[in-house]
N, C-alpha and C positions, 0 to 999 in steps of 0.2 A: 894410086897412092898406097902405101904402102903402111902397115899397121902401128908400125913408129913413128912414122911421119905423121898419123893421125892423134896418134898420146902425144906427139909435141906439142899439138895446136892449142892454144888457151881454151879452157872451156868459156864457155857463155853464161852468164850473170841470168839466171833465172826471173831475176826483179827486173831485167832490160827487156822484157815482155809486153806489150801496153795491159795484156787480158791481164795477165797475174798481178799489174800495181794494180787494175782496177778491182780486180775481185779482194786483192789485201785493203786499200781504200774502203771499200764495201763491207767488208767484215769489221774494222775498227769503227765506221758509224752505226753499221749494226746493232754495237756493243758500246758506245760510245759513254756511257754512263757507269758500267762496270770500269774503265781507263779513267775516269772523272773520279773516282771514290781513291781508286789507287794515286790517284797526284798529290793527295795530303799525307800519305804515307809515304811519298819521297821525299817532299819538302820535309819532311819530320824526321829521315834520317838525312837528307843532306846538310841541314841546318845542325841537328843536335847530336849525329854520332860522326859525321865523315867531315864537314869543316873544324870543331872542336880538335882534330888529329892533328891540325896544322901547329897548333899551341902544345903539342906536345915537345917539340923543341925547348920549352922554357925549363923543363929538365937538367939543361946544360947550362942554363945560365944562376946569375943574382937577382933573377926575373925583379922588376920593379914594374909597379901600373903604369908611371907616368913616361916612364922609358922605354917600353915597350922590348923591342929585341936589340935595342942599344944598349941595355943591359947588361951588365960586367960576364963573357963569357966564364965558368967557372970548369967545364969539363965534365967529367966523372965524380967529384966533388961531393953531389947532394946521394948518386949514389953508395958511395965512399963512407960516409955519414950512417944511412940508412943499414948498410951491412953490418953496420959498427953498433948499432944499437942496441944496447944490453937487453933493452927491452921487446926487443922484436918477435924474440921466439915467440914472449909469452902473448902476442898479439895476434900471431900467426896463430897460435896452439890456441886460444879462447874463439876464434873464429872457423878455425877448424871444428873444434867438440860443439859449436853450437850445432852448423853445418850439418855434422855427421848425425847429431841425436835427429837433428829433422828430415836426415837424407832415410835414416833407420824408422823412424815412428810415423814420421808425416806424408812420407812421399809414396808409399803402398795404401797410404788412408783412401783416398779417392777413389782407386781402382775397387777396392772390397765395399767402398759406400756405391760406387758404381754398379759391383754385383748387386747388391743388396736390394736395391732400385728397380732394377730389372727382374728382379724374382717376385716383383708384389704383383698380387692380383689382382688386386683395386687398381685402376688406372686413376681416379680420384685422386684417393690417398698417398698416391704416387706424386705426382704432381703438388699435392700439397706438403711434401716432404720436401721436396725437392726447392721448393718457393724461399719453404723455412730455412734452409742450409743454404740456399744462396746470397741469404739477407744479409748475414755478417760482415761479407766480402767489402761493400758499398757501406762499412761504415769508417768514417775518417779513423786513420794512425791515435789521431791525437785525443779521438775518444775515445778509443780501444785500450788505449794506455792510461786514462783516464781512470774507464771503468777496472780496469786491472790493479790500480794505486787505492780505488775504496775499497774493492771486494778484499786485497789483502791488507787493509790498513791494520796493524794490530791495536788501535783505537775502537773504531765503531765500524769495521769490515764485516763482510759475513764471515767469512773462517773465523776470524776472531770471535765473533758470536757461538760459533759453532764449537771450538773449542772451550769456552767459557760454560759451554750444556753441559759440554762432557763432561768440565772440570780439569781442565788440563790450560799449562799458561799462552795465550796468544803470541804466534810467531810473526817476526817483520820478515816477511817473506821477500819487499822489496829490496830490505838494506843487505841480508846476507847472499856471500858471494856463491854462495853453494848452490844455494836455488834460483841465481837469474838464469840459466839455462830450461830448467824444470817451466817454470814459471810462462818463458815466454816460448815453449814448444805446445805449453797446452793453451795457450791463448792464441797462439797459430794454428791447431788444430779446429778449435770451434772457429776463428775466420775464415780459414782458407778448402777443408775440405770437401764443402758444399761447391764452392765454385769450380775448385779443380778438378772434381768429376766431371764436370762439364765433358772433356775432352772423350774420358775412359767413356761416359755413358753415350755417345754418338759414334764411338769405334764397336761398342756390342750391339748397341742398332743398326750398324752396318753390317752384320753377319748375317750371313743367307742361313732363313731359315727353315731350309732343306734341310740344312745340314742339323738343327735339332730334331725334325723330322726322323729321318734315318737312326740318330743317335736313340731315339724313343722306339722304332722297330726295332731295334738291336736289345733294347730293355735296359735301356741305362736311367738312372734314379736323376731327381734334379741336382744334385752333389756332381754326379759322374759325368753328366752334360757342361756344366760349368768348370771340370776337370778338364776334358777332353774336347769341349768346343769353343765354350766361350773365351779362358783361358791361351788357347793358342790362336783365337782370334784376333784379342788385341796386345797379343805380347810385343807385335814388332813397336807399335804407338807407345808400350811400356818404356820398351829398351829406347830408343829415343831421346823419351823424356829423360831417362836417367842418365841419358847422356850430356845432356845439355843442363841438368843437376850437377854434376858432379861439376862441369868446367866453372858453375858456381860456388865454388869451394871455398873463396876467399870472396866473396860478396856475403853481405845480408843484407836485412829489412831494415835497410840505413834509419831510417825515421825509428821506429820501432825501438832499437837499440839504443838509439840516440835518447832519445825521449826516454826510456828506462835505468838510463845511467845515473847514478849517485855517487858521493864520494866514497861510500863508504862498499859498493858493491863496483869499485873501479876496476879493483883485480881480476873480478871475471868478466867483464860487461866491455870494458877497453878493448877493439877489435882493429883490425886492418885498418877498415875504410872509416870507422870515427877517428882513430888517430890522423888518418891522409888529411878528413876535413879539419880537423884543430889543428894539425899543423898549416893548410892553406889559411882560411877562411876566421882564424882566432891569432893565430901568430904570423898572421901576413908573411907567411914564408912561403911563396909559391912557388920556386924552384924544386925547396924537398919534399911539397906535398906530390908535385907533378911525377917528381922521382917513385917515388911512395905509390901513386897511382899509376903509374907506368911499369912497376914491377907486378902491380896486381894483375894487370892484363895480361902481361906475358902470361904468368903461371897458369890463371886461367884459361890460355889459348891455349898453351902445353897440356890443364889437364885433357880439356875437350880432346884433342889429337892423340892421347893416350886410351881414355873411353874406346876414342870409336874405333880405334888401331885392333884393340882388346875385345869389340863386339864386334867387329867383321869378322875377325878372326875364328872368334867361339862360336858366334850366333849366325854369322851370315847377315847379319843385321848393322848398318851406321847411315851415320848424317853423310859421309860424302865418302 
């Protein structure tokens, strides 16, 4: 037989082996517990992110609950609407500038509290930092906002206290538009970047270290190690995440925002995704809120595919 004749022949199903189902059978009860932890993590996106897609069709309609998708088809309609909305920019633009102040201020915080971590001596003291900064994470939206409405009450808050020593007049820091952005990046800062070190600080204990070894015969300073080792150790986990930031560009801390809003501080605090939910969920329009949130995906999917287009390119570095 001859060498074409042998590339004709089908190859053979590797799994039509008895040894290899049995050694793959063998290996999944082996493991059998680790595939047990993973099944609520499917249920949890089959149910809540890939069935919910089905309903994205109500986009096209005069979505009504009781009609379901007998519903007056309406077309392009709700996004017809949506493009048309005087208001849009300035919804896109106040969800953008929050976005960007915490893509700029917050989203390096972890990595540098990460270093930080890593350069203490005390293993103790280490650990008990570490405890303190993760605490905030685990505390409810709703008392984080809370506590955020007394510290700036300019009644009986502390700033207001504070300002009152100095002799200068208490600001309502919650009603003006200027500072819900300020406001709710530095109340994001002390929640979130205890926790979100998490990541950075298990990518710099995962660096061999030979490699500070070597860096320390060569005579490099703890500065210059952290320049040249730790540094290009976890930049790829860096670049990543900042990938997967950025395709967040039009999302926030829905609760957060939500809970922070006033009449009087609407012009800046008015975002994307609280307009999607008051147009669904307050004005029982669920065609233009679907609209509304069907636009957000896309762009976000678009930025994500831009990111990582942009850091294969430069870095050698992406999600896929």
């Amino acid at each position: 037989m001859n060498a074409a004749a042998k590339n004709r022949e089908p190859k053979q199903n590797i799994f039509n082996s008895k040894r290899v189902r049995a050694r793959v059978l063998q290996n999944i009860w082996r493991n059998r517990y680790i595939y047990l932890m993973v099944i609520p993590v499917i249920i949890y996106f089959v149910l809540l992110k890939y069935m919910p897609m089905w309903f994205l069709r109500s986009a096209f309609y005069d979505y009504k609950l009781l009609k379901g998708f007998d519903s007056k088809f309406v077309g392009l309609k709700w996004f017809e609407r949506l493009f048309t909305n005087p208001n849009l920019m300035t919804y896109i633009g106040n969800t953008l500038k929050l976005n960007f102040a915490a893509l700029v201020l917050l989203f390096p915080a972890p990595l540098v509290f990460a270093l930080a971590l890593k350069e203490l001596r005390s293993k103790r003291f280490m650990k008990t930092v570490q405890t303190i900064s993760y605490l905030p994470h685990f505390v409810s939206t709703v008392v984080l906002v809370s506590m955020i409405s007394t510290i700036c009450s300019p009644d009986y808050g502390t700033l207001a206290k504070i300002a009152k020593m100095l002799g200068t007049k208490p600001i309502s820091f919650m009603t003006i538009p200027e500072y819900f952005v300020p406001v709710s990046v530095v109340s994001g800062f002390w929640q979130s970047v205890g926790w979100e070190s998490v990541i950075f600080y298990s990518t710099l204990m995962g660096i061999d270290q030979v490699l500070y070894e070597a860096a320390k015969i060569d005579g490099a300073n703890r500065w210059q190690q952290i320049l040249h080792v730790s540094l290009p150790g976890v930049a790829n986990t860096f670049v990543l995440l900042l990938i997967m930031h950025v395709g967040q560009m039009l999302n926030v801390n829905f609760e957060k925002v939500y809970l922070m809003q006033n009449n009087l501080n609407l012009s800046a605090s008015e975002m994307l995704p609280t307009f999607t939910y008051k147009t669904g969920m307050e004005s029982h329009n669920y065609g233009y809120a679907t609209a509304a949130g069907l636009f957000n995906s896309v762009v976000s999917v678009a930025l994500v595919y831009i990111a990582n287009a942009i850091s294969r390119k430069v870095g050698e570095t992406s999600l896929f």
